[in-house]
DOGU-694637 format. One line per field, with one value per residue (C-alpha): x, z, y; residue number from 1; residue in one letter; chain. Coordinates in steps of 0.25 Angstrom, whole numbers, plus 2048, in hexadecimal, padded with zeros to 3 digits. Each point is the difference from the previous one (the first is absolute). Example, Ala and Ser with C-alpha at 12.3 -4.5 7.8 and 13.67 -1.06 7.14 Angstrom:
! residues 2
u: [831,806]
w: [81F,7FE]
v: [7EE,80E]
n: [1,2]
res: [A,S]
chain: [A,A]
! end
This chain:
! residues 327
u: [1D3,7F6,7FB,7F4,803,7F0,7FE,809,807,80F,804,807,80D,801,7FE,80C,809,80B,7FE,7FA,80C,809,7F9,7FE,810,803,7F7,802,810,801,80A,7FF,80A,7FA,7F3,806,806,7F3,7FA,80C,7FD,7F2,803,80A,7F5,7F5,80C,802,7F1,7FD,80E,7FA,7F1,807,807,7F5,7F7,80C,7FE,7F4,800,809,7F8,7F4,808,807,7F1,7FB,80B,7FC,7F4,805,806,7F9,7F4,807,80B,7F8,7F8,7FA,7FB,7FD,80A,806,80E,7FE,7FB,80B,809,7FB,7FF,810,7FF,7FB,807,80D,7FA,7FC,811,805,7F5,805,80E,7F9,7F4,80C,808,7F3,7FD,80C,801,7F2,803,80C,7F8,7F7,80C,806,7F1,800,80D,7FD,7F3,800,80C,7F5,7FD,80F,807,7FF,80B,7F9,808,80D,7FA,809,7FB,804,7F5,7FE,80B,7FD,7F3,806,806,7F3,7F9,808,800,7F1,801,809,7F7,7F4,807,806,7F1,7F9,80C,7FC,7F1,803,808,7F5,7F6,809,7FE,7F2,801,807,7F8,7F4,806,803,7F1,7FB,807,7F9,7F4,801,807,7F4,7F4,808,802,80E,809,80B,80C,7F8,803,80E,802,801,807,80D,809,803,7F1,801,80B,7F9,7F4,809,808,7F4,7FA,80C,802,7F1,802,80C,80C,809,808,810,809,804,80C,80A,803,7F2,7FA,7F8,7F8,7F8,804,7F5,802,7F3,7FA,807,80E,803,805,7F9,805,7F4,7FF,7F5,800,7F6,7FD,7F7,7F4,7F6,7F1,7FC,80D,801,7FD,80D,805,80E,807,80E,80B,80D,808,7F6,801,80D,806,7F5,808,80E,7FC,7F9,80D,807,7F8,801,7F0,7F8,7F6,7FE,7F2,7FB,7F5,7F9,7F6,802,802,80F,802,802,813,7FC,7F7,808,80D,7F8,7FB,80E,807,7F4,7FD,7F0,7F9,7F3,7FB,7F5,7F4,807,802,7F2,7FB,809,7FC,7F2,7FC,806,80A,80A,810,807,810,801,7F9,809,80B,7FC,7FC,80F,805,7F7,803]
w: [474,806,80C,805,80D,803,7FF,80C,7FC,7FF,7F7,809,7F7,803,811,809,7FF,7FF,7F4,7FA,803,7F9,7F4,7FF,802,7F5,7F5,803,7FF,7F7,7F4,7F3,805,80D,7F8,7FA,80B,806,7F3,802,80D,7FE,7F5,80A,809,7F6,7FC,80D,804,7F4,803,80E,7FB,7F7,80C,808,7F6,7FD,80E,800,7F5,806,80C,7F8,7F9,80E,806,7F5,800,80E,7FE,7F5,809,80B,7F7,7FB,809,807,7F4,7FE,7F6,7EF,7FD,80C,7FB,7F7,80B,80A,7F5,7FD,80F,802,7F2,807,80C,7FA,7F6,80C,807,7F2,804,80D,7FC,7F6,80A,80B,7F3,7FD,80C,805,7F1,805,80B,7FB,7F5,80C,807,7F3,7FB,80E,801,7F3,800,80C,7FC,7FC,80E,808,7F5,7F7,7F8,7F8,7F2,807,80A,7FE,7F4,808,805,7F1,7FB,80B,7F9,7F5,803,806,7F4,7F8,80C,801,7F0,803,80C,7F5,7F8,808,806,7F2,7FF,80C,7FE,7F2,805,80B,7F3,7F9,80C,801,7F1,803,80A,7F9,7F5,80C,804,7F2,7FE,80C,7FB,7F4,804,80B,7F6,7F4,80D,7FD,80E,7FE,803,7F5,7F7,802,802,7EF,800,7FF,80B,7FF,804,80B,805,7FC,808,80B,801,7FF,80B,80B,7FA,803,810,800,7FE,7F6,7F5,801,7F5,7FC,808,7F6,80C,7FE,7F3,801,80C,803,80A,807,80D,809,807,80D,7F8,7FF,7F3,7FA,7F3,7F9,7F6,7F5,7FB,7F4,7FA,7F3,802,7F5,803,808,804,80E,806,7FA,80E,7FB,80A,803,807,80B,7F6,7FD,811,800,7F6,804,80E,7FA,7F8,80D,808,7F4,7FF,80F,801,80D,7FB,7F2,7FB,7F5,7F7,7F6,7FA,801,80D,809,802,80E,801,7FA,80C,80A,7FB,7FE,811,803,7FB,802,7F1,7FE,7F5,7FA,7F6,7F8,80B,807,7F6,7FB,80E,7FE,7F0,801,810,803,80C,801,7FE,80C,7FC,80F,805,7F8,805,811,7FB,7FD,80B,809,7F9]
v: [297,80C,801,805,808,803,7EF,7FE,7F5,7FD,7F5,7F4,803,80E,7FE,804,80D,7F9,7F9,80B,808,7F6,7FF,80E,802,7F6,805,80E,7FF,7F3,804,7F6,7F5,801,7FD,7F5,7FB,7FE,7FA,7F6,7FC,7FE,7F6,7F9,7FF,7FA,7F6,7FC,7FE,7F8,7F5,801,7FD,7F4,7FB,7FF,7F8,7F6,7FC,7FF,7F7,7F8,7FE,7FC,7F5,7FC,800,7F8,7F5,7FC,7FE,7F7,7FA,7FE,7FA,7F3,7FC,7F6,7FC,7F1,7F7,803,80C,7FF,800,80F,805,7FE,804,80C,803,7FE,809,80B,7FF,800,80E,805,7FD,807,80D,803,807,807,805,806,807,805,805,806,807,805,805,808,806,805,807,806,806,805,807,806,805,807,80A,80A,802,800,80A,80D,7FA,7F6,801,7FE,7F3,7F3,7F5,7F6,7FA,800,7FB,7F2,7FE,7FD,7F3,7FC,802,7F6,7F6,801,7FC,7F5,7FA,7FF,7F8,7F8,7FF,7FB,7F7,7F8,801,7F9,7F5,7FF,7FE,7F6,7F8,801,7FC,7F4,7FC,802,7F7,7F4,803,7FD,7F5,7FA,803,7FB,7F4,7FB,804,7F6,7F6,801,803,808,7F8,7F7,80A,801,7F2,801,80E,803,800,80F,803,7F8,806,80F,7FD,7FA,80E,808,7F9,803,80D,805,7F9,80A,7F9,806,7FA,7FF,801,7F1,7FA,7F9,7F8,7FA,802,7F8,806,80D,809,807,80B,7FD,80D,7FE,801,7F0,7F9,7F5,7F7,7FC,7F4,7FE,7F4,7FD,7F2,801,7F9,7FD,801,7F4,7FA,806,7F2,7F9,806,806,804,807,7F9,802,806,80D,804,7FB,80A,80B,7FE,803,80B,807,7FD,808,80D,800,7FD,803,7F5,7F6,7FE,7F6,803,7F7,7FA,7F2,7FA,7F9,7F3,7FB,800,80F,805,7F8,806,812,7FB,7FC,80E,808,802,805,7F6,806,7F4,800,7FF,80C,80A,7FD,805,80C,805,7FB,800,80B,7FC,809,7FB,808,800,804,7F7,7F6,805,7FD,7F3,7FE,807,7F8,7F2]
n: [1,2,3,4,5,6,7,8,9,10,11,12,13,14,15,16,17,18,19,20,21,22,23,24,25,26,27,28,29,30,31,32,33,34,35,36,37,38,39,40,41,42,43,44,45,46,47,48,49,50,51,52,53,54,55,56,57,58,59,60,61,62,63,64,65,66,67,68,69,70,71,72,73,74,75,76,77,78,79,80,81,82,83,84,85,86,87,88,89,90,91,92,93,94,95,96,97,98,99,100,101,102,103,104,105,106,107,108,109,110,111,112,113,114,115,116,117,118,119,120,121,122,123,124,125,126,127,128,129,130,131,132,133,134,135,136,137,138,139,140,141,142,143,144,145,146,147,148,149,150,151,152,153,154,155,156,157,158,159,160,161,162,163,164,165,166,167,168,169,170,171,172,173,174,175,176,177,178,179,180,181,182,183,184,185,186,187,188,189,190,191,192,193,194,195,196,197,198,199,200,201,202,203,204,205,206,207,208,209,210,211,212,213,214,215,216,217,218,219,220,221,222,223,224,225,226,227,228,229,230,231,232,233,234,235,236,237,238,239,240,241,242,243,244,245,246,247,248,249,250,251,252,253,254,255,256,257,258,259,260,261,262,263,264,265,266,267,268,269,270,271,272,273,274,275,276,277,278,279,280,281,282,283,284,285,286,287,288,289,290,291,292,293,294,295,296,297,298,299,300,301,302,303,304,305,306,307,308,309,310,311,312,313,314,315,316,317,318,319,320,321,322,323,324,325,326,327]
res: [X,X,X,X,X,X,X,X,X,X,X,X,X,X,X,X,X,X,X,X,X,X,X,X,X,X,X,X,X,X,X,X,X,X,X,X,X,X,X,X,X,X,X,X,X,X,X,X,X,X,X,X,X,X,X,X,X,X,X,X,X,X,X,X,X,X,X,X,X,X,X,X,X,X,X,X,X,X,X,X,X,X,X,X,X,X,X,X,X,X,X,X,X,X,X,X,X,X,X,X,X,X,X,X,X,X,X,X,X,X,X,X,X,X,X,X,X,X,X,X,X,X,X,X,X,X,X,X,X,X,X,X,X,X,X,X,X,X,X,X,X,X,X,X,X,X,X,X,X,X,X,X,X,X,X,X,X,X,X,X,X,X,X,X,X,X,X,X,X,X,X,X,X,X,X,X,X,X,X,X,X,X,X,X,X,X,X,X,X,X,X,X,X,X,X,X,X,X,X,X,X,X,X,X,X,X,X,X,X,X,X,X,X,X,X,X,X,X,X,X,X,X,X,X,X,X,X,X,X,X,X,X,X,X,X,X,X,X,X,X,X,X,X,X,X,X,X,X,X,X,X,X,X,X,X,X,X,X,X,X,X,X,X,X,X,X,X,X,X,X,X,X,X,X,X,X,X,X,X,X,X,X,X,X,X,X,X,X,X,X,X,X,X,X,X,X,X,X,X,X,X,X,X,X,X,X,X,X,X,X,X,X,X,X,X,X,X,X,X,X,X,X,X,X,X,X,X]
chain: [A,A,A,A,A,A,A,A,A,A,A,A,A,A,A,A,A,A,A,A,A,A,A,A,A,A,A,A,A,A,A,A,A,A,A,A,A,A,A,A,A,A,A,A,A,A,A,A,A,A,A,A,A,A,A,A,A,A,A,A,A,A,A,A,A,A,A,A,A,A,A,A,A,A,A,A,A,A,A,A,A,A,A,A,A,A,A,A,A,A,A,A,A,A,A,A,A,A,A,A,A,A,A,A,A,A,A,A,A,A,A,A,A,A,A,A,A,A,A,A,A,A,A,A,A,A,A,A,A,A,A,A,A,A,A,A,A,A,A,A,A,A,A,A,A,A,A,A,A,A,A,A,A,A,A,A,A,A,A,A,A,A,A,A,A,A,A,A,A,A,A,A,A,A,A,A,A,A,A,A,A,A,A,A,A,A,A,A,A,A,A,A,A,A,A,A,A,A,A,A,A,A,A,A,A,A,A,A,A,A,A,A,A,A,A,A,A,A,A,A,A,A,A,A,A,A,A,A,A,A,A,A,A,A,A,A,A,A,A,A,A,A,A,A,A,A,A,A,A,A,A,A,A,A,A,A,A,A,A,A,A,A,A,A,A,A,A,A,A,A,A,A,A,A,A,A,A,A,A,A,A,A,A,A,A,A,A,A,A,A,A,A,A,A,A,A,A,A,A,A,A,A,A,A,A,A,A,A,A,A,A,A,A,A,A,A,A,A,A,A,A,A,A,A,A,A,A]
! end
């Protein structure tokens, strides 16, 4: 670069002797390795800027994606009437997407901040020492794990943004159904009333799932019997019970009887259940309601789980459970 002394004016870069002085020192007695060694440290700095760089917009990624779950979930936790059921859903959806984020955003964050420290000890070498081809390449050498972890945390980050759409996707699914199911004047537990007993037991699984239980391995002590563990940590047996019913037939009034909550009871007793719940959708007679009030057994018949697919009154397996422990 060539400067024009009669302009008076110094380049920001060339300002303080000392820096001068230095620079001048190293190119004036810089042999070839020397050279190179300063070639190589150059590189390690550009490396290590750009890991930091990458860090840095991993979190804040991450933080967009936290930011924007909250919102999803503040917007349909306390959701009423059509749809309402979706909603909610997908509100404890993205609370629990934005739980999986936060282990993600304080890795990404520390990594960050680490990335800062390693760029800084290594970039300012230039100005502390004469002796730049034989400075340590161990800030260097850190940077490279980092750059693999920073690989790992990306995936690991579309992984949960594609189970989070796989939910959404279900959801949407549910939603349609709905839809479809009130423009056809078709309800639907109606619908499912001549389904098979798998489907009712999906949507049934599907339903607890999106509140925020979580599904258990089956207990061979209950087969017959889902186990579920509630947010708060407590364990719940689950029964789905369907009795095929053909279109029109829902007033013949079939109904379950002692035995169901009677065996229900045992198999709760034997996977060590904080609460039993019966689902279906027909209705008890009376020995069976008097015998699930007696032992503290949760029966949802037909008019109850309608309320809860189709009103969107929310099943609380914790609440269940103090209704138990207060019974």
């Amino acid at each position: 670069m060539i400067i024009d002394r009669n302009a008076r004016v110094v380049p920001p870069r060339y300002t303080g002797k000392e820096q001068r002085a230095l620079m001048g020192w190293a190119i004036g007695h810089a042999d070839r390795d020397a050279m190179l060694a300063i070639l190589v440290w150059s590189a390690e700095c550009r490396a290590v800027r750009d890991i930091r760089d990458g860090w840095k917009a991993h979190a804040e990624r991450v933080q967009r994606e936290m930011d924007e779950a909250e919102t999803r979930s503040r917007r349909g936790r306390w959701s009423l009437g059509p749809g309402s059921v979706a909603r909610r859903s997908a509100a404890t959806a993205a609370a629990a997407f934005k739980d999986s984020l936060e282990p993600e955003l304080e890795e990404a964050r520390a990594a960050s901040s680490e990335c800062v420290a390693l760029y800084e000890a290594i970039s300012s070498r230039v100005g502390k020492s004469r002796k730049l081809g034989k400075a340590s390449h161990r800030e260097a050498e850190n940077s490279g794990p980092l750059w693999q972890f920073l690989q790992q945390a990306e995936e690991r980050l579309a992984a949960l943004l594609d189970e989070d759409r796989q939910r959404l996707h279900t959801l949407a699914l549910w939603e349609q159904s709905r839809i479809a199911g009130d423009s056809s004047d078709v309800a639907i537990l109606d619908a499912l009333d001549d389904g098979e007993r798998d489907d009712f037991v999906r949507m049934v699984r599907d339903l607890l799932e999106a509140e925020g239980n979580s599904l258990s391995p089956s207990d061979s002590r209950a087969p017959r019997m889902d186990l579920f563990q509630t947010p708060s940590g407590c364990t719940v047996g689950v029964r789905v019970m369907h009795h095929r019913i053909k279109r029109g037939d829902v007033s013949r009034g079939w109904v379950w009887f002692s035995s169901v909550p009677q065996q229900a009871h045992r198999d709760g007793i034997a996977a060590a259940a904080d609460a039993v719940v019966l689902i279906t959708n027909i209705e008890y007679n009376h020995m069976a309601r008097r015998f699930a009030k007696a032992h503290g057994i949760i029966l949802l018949g037909r008019a109850e789980v309608r309320k809860w697919i189709e009103w969107g009154v929310t099943l609380d397996l914790d609440t269940c459970v103090s209704k138990r422990e207060v019974g």
